[in-house]
N, C-alpha and C positions, 0 to 999 in steps of 0.2 A: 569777486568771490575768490579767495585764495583755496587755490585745493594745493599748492605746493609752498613749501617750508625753505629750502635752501639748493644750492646748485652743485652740483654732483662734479662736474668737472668740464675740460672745454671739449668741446665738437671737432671732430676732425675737419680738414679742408672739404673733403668730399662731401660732407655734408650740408656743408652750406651754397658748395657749387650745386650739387641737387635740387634745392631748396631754391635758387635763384634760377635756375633753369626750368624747373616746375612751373613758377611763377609765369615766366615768360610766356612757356609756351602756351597753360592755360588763359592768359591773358591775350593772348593771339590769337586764341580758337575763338571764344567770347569777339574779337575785334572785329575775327574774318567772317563769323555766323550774322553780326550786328551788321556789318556792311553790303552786307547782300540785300538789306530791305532797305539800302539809303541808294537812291537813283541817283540822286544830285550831284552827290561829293562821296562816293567811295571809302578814298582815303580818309578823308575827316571824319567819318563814321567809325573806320577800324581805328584810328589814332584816337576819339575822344574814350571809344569805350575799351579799349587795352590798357590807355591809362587808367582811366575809373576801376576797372576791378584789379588792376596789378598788385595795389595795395593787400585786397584781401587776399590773392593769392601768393602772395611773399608771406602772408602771417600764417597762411596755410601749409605752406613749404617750409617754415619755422617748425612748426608744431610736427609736422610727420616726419622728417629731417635732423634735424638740430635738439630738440627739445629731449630727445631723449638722452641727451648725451648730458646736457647742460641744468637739467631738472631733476631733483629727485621728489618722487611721491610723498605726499604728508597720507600716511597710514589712517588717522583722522580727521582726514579733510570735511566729512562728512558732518564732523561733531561741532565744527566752528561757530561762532556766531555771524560771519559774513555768509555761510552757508543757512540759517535759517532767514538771514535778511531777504540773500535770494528768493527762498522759499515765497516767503509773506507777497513780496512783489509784485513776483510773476503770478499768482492764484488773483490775485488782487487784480493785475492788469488783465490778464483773461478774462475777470467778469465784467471788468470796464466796457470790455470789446466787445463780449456778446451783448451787453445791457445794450451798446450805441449800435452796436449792427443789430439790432430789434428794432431799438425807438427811429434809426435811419430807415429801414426797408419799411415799415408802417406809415413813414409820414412820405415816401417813394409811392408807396401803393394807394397813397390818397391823393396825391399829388398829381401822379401820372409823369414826376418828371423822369425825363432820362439823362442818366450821368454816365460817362465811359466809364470803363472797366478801369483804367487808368488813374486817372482822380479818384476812383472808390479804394483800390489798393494803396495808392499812396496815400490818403486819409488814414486807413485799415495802418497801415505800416506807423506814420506818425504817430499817430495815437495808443498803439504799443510800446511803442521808446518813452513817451511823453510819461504815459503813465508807470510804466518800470521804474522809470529813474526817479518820477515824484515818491512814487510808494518807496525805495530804497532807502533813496533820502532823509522820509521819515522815522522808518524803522530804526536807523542808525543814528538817528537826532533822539528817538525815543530810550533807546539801549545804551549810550553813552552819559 
């Protein structure tokens, strides 16, 4: 979804030292919280999961950091047609989710099986990206 038009100008240095320092540090909190329930291996614990979110919090630190420097607002962001694709998608995929989290906890309640919480939310999560991206895809196959 485009909500911005064109780039305003560059970022000062501090901004982006902020922006990588953010990063880190929340990346390290996440590491050092995650390494406390791994007995085994510690360090392996805080190093796989600092790496695994650093990514989002570097695009984090972009965004409250950098972006304002380097972004300027499209006034009608709201009127685009990538913004009603959004729109269609997400409505779309939410009812995907409640349909399957019904028709799943009904045939759970007949079943008696038990699944972690784990596998339910990573199913739950899959099947929100799965279906965003399908419905997006069509809308935009459809409008084009």
């Amino acid at each position: 979804m485009a909500t911005t038009t064109r780039t305003a100008g560059k970022a000062p240095l501090s901004a982006y030292v902020l922006s990588i320092v953010m990063a880190l540090v929340l990346a390290s909190i996440v590491g050092a919280i995650a390494s406390v329930f791994y007995d085994e291996n510690r360090l392996l614990g805080f190093v796989i999961f600092s790496a695994c979110t650093a990514g989002t919090f570097f695009a984090l630190g972009w965004v409250l950091f950098v972006s304002k420097y380097t972004v300027e607002e499209d006034a009608h962001a709201e009127d685009n047609i990538e913004h009603r694709w959004y729109d269609k998608a997400t409505s779309g995929a939410f009812h995907d989710i409640i349909t399957t989290a019904g028709i799943a906890l009904f045939a759970l309640a007949i079943t008696r099986l038990e699944v972690s919480g784990m596998v339910v939310l990573t199913l739950i999560l899959v099947l929100a990206v799965v279906s965003f991206a399908v419905r997006f895809w069509v809308a935009r196959r459809r409008d084009s």
